[in-house]
C-alpha positions, 0 to 999 in steps of 0.5 A: 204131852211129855214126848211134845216137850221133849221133842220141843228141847231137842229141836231149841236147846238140842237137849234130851230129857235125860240132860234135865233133873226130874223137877227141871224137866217136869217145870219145863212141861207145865210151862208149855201146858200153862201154855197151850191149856189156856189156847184150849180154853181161847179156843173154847170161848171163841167156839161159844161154850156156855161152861161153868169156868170157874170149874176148871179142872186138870188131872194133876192139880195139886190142889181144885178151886171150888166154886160156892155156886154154880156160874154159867157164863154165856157167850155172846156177840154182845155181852150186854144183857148177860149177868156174870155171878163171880162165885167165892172161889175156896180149895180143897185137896186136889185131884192128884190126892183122888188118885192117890186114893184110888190107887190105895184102896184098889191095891188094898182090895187086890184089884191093883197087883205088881207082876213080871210080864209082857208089855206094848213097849214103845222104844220112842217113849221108852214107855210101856203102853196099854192095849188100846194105845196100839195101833194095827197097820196091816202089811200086804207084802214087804213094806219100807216104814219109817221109823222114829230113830232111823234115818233111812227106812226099815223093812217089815212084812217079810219072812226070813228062815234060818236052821238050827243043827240039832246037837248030835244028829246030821239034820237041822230043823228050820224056822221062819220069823219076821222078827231075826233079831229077837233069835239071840233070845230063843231059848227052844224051838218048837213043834207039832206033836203030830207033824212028820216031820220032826217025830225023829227031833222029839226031846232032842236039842239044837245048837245057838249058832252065835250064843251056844246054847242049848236049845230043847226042841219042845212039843206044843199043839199052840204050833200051827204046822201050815205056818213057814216050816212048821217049826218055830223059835220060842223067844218069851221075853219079845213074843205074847205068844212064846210067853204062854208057851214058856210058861206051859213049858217051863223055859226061861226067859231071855231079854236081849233088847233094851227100854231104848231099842238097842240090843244088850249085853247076853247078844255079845259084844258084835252087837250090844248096843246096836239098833234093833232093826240095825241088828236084824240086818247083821244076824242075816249077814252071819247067818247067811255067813255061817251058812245057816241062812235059807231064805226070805220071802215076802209075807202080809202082815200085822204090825203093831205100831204106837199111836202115840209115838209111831213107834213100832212095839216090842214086847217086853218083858217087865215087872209093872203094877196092873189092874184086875178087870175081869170082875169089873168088865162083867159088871160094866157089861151088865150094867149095859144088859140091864139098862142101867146105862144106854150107849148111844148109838146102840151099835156100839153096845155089841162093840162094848160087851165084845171088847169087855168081854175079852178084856186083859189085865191093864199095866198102869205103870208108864215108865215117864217123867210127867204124870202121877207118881205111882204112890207105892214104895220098895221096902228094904228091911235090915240084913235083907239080901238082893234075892229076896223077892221084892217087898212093896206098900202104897200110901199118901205119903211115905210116912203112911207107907212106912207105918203101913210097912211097920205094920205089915212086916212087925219092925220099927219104922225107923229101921225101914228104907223106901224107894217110891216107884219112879214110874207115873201112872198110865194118864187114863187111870186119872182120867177114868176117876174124872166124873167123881174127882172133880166133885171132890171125892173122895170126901163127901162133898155138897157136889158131890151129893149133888151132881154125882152121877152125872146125867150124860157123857158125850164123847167122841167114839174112839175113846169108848174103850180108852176112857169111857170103859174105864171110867164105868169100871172105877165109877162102879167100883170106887163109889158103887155108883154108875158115873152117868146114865148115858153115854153118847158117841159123836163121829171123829172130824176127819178132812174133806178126804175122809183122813185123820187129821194129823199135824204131820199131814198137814191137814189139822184144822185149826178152829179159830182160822176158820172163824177168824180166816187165815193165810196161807203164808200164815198156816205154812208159818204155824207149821215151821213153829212147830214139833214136825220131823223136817220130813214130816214138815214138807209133806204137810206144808205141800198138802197145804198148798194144795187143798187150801191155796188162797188159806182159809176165808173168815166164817166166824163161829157160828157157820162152824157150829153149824156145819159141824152140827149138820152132819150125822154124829151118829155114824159115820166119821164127818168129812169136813170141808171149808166150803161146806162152812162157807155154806153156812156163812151164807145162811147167816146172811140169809138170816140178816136179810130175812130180819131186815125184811122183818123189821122193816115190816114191823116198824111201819106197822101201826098195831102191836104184834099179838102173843103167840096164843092171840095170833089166828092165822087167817090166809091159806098161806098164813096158815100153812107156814104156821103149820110147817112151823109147828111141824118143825118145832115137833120135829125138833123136839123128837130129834134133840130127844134122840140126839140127832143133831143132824135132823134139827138142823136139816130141819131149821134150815129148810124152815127158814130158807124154803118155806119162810124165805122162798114161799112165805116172805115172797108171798106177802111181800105184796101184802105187807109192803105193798110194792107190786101195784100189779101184784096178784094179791091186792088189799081187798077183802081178803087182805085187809088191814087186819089180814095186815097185821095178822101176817105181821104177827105170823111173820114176827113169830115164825123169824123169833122162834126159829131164832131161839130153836137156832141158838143152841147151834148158833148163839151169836148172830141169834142173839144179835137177831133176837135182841134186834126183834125185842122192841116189837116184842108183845108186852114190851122189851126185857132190857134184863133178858138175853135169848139163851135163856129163853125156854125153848119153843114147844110144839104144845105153844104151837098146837093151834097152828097145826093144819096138816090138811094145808101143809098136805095140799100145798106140796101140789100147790109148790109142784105147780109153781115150779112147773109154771115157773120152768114154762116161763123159763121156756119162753125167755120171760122175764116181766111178762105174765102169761095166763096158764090153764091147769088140767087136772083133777077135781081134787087138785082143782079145789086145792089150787083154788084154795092157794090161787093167790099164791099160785099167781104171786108166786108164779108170776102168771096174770091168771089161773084157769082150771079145767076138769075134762072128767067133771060137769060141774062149775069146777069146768071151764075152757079148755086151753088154747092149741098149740100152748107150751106143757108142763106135767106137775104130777100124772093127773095135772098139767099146766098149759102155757099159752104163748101169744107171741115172741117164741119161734116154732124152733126154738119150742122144739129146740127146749122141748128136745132138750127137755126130753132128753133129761128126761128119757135118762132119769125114767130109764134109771127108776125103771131099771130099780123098779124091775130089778129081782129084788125090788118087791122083797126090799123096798117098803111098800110106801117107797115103792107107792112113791116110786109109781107116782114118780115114773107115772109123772114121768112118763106123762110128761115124755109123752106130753113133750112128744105130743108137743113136739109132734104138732110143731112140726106139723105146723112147720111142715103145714108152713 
């Protein structure tokens, strides 16, 4: 937030943080939090977030509203029907005082310690960072980077050697680095105690080229003698790695660049004050003038660069407050092992005993202006000297930290003197006290007694590390208690090219453009506004033009949610493209028309709707779509159990488009509306007036519980739906009730709507009618319906039986005759006529087409050619899986059993084609 202000004066006021006082500066960047907080919170509303708002918390609040009661405030199309408590709004401390606490009673038990050490310094922010804040960008080779500071590109990923002249011997010793600035801060060289070629160098000294120091020429088996010249120069203050060998080796340490990345005063006034990659470049000059110089070369590799900024990292060396994690990482592991707490996905659980297993101690000082203040004070005591090691206590305030000084080095509080630490505290340490923080601890509040722990965190999987380790550790050890059950990881939303979205790619999706539409004159507009580098600003305007050149069409809310929630959160990032919302938005309009249909049907009945409980399906087709209802409510409930968001959603939205729209409503359209005095499925015993309402009753429960299964996901136009369903309601419309807070539909309601042998045999029965239909197809009809003659199985002879109304309606076809060739009983009729067109619904069922007139023998050949064509393709690709080595060992065996009714089927049809095929030309030829 602080480097987004900053960022913003500069490019407005073209003033520096430094051109402010602190409490300017700081008034500055609440105003743009004030700012973009509440276009956080738009956004949300706009996204239906059905949040408690009145619990609205911030990290650096200095005092929390608390709400007396919980209220829930639910989002809507309309906010008819919705009861709005407006709780008693009280404060209490606010969350900075938690923080405060925290870091009291951590120093007091020796978990927090100030210490002189590395640090990811990023000279952008002229800020420590933590571990996890930096990036790794691997290099192949020399790479031009830009470089927040430069104009012009920098250099990385080569690999420059230079000699040292060892003091009072003829030879040198050569070392190579990828960083030639950090060499005025070498302090020794060092080498294997086992490489030849430097036994003769053991114990001797080598001379600064530019300083003229004496550097010892140390022995350390950490050398890998494989590595450039197998020497290398010892820098403690720049390099993780020189620090331990300093430390093993008792070398000083020397910083020759400053917080802001320029070079200081130990290099000499050629280069004090310069750039550090400017100065790289002018020590290669002097050692290349000096003689010493002995190449460079292009070397891959990793580069640390500051997620936050872009910076590259220097490491240095710095006096920080830290966090001890060891102790605290061992119970968070185990708190996993014992099945205290589940991260979900699991995979991700070798992922947390992997990185907590190997965790540092966390540096939480950051050396910003916004954030928490660190809460602890220097002391100087009177007659101290500037020698004496520093001298420092914590407390609420100073007057508590000057009491705890009194205390603690025996003098009157009036005779101490204290500085607070300028610092803030990293944001993730504030973070990780959130769960129990915004409860009201550290008093023992009613919420607190209430809520804590919470139940589950959902997250996204990038800040596992960032925030959720975290917060487990502070949870356990601030309260003694895990802050949740359950941890739940949701993929990142990436572009429709599997990039992260950045502002400076211009490839940052805005919610509220895809739910409202947007321009792109209106997008090119929002990026000029904002922070972007003029560079940066191009890139992003030309990727906007060239993804989205028409903007972004308007796709409301809840094809968004939709689309979000249709992909696999479990897994692999999602890759989110505006068409694939768009999608969405046309399922919305399948559900307007579905409910059309269905209030149309519902008005012009007579009788009421029956209860759930009284309505007994009586058609086979009644009965199958209640049976993939109840199918679909179970699946339902097993995937909201396991969080796979994906399945609900693949699962209510082939409910509703491919068995409710395409099959059932198809079905009894003759039936409830009576359209088709042709239809195949006329009012007669079957489809009586009862048969009517029965289907009007199914027809009602399957549009209204789908709609409450779908409102979670899309709670706007389900609650238009719903409350347009209401009057038809059994037992009368609730004015008081709204669908969001509705009971979610269960599979028990459903279970006497559970016929598997239907759902089963109907599978055969959609194969047949795809097959009749493609025929027609063949044939170029349209209002014509032929007779066709099914060839197949007894078995499959009774299910088509079963669902012959179906069949006929759903087919467009006048009759349906069944032959058996294996069979003696009535199952049996005539076989079908000669010279009639052949669909294969499976390897045991045809369906024979019989065309009086109107199709030309060539043109038969023509689409019957065409037709094996696409098919000889497909049966050769399943055969080459079926025969590879592997295909017996690796695939289950009901895949397998799948896969051989599949190529059966295929082969039968080729083969059904090639016969067809072979007597049309006969007969051409006979012509």
């Amino acid at each position: 937030m602080q480097t987004v202000v900053e960022r913003r004066l500069l490019r407005e006021e073209g003033k520096h943080r430094q051109d402010f006082t602190r409490e300017e500066f700081l008034r500055e960047v609440w105003k743009w939090k004030n700012e973009k907080g509440e276009e956080i919170y738009h956004q949300l509303r706009r996204l239906g977030a059905s949040l408690d708002w009145s619990r609205a918390c911030f990290t650096m609040d200095p005092v929390r509203p608390h709400a007396s009661s919980i209220s829930v405030v639910f989002c809507h199309v309309t906010c008819v029907n919705v009861r709005h408590f407006q709780p008693l709004l009280i404060f209490i401390k606010g969350f900075s005082r938690a923080v405060t606490e925290a870091f009291i009673r951590l120093c007091d038990s020796g978990l927090i310690y100030r210490s002189e050490g590395l640090v990811n310094w990023s000279c952008a922010l002229e800020s420590a960072i933590s571990d996890i804040e930096v990036d790794s960008k691997e290099l192949p080779g020399q790479t031009m980077l830009s470089v927040p500071g430069y104009e012009n590109k920098v250099e990385f990923g080569t690999m420059v050697t230079f000699a040292y002249p060892v003091e009072g011997h003829e030879g040198e010793v050569a070392v190579s680095t990828t960083r030639p600035e950090t060499m005025l801060g070498d302090v020794a060289v060092a080498v294997h105690p086992d490489d030849p070629r430097y036994q003769a160098f053991h114990g001797k000294q080598c001379r600064h080229p530019f300083t003229n120091r004496l550097l010892p020429i140390v022995t350390d088996p950490m050398v890998d003698m494989e590595l450039g010249t197998g020497a290398v120069k010892v820098t403690p203050a720049h390099d993780h790695t020189d620090f331990l060998l300093s430390q093993r080796h008792s070398l000083p340490r020397l910083t020759v660049i400053r917080g802001d990345g320029t070079m200081s005063p130990p290099c000499g006034q050629w280069l004090e004050g310069a750039k550090r990659f400017d100065a790289r470049q002018l020590i290669v000059d002097a050692l290349v003038e000096k003689k010493l110089f002995r190449g460079k070369k292009s070397h891959p590799m990793t580069l640390p660069v500051c997620s936050r900024s872009g910076d590259i990292i220097e490491p240095l060396l710095k006096k920080q407050w830290f966090v001890r994690c060891g102790e605290m990482a061992k119970k968070a592991i185990q708190a996993v092992e014992d099945g205290q707490l589940e991260i979900i996905p699991h995979f991700y659980t070798k992922t947390w005993k992997q990185w907590l297993s190997n965790i540092s101690d966390w540096c939480i000082s950051r050396q910003l202006w916004w954030g928490h203040q660190i809460p602890a004070y220097r002391v100087e005591l009177p007659n101290c000297t500037e020698k004496e090691e520093e001298k420092w206590v914590w407390g609420q305030s100073e007057d508590e930290a000057r009491q705890r000084a009194a205390v603690k080095y025996g003098v009157r509080p009036e005779a101490i003197t204290l500085t607070q630490d300028p610092d803030v505290l990293d944001t993730w340490f504030s973070s990780g006290l959130f769960p129990f923080a915004m409860l009201g601890w550290p008093e023992q509040t009613a919420d607190l007694q209430r809520y804590y722990p919470n139940s589950i965190l959902e997250t996204g999987n990038d800040l596992i590390f960032f925030w959720v380790a975290r917060m487990v550790m502070l949870g356990t050890e601030l309260t003694g208690q895990l802050p949740f059950k359950q941890v739940l990881f949701h993929s990142l939303v990436r572009d429709k090219h599997g990039r992260k979205m950045s502002k400076s790619l211009g490839n940052v999706i805005d919610p509220l453009d895809v739910i409202h539409g947007v321009s792109l004159e209106r997008l090119q507009e929002k990026v000029m506004e904002g922070n972007l580098d003029p560079r940066e600003r191009l890139v992003a305007m030309e990727a906007q033009r060239k993804d989205l050149p028409k903007g972004i069409p308007q796709c409301g809310t809840d094809a968004l949610r939709f689309a979000l929630c249709s992909h696999k959160m479990q897994g692999e990032d999602i890759s989110l493209s505006i068409s694939q919302v768009l999608s969405c938005r046309h399922f919305c309009n399948k559900m307007w028309q579905t409910l059309r249909f269905t209030l149309g049907v519902l008005g012009d009945n007579t009788a009421p709707v029956g209860t759930l409980e009284e309505t007994t399906p009586l058609s086979s087709m009644d009965r199958w779509i209640c049976s993939r209802l109840y199918s679909t409510v179970l699946q339902c409930e097993q995937a909201f159990e396991a969080y796979e968001l994906h399945t609900v959603t693949a699962a209510l939205y082939s409910f509703w488009v491919h068995s409710l729209c395409d099959v059932y409503v198809e079905y009894v359209k003759p039936v409830l509306v009576q359209q088709d005095e042709g239809a195949a499925v006329q009012p007669d015993s079957e489809h009586s007036d009862r048969a009517r309402q029965v289907a009007s009753s199914v027809l009602y429960h399957c549009v209204s519980t789908s709609l409450a299964l779908l409102s979670p996901f899309m709670p706007f136009i389900t609650e238009e739906l719903w409350q347009r369903l209401q009057p038809f309601r059994p037992g009368g419309a609730d004015a008081q009730t709204s669908l969001c807070l509705q009971p979610c539909p269960r599979s028990s309601q459903l279970a006497h709507w559970h016929f598997p042998e239907e759902e089963g045999d109907f599978l055969l029965v959609q194969e047949a009618i795809r097959t009749a239909r493609s025929l027609r197809a063949q044939c170029g009809m349209t209002k014509e319906k032929p007779a066709v003659w099914a060839v197949c199985s007894p078995s499959q002879a009774r299910v088509l039986l079963h669902f012959k109304s179906a069949v006929l309606t759903l087919s467009r076809i006048s009759s349906l005759h069944i032959y058996c060739p294996q069979t003696a009983d009535n199952l049996r009729s005539t076989p079908p006529p000669k010279g009639s067109l052949v669909g294969v619904v499976d390897h045991t069922c045809q369906l024979h087409l019989h065309v009086q007139s109107g199709l030309s023998a060539d043109k038969q050949i023509q689409q019957l050619s065409q037709r094996r064509d696409k098919l000889i393709p497909k049966l050769e690709e399943i055969l080459h899986r079926v025969r590879s080595p592997d295909y017996l060992t690796k695939v289950p065996a009901h895949v397998r059993q799948r896969m051989d009714s599949k190529v059966s089927a295929l082969q039968q049809e080729v083969k059904t084609i090639e016969d067809q095929l072979k007597v049309l030309q006969q007969t051409q030829t006979a012509e």
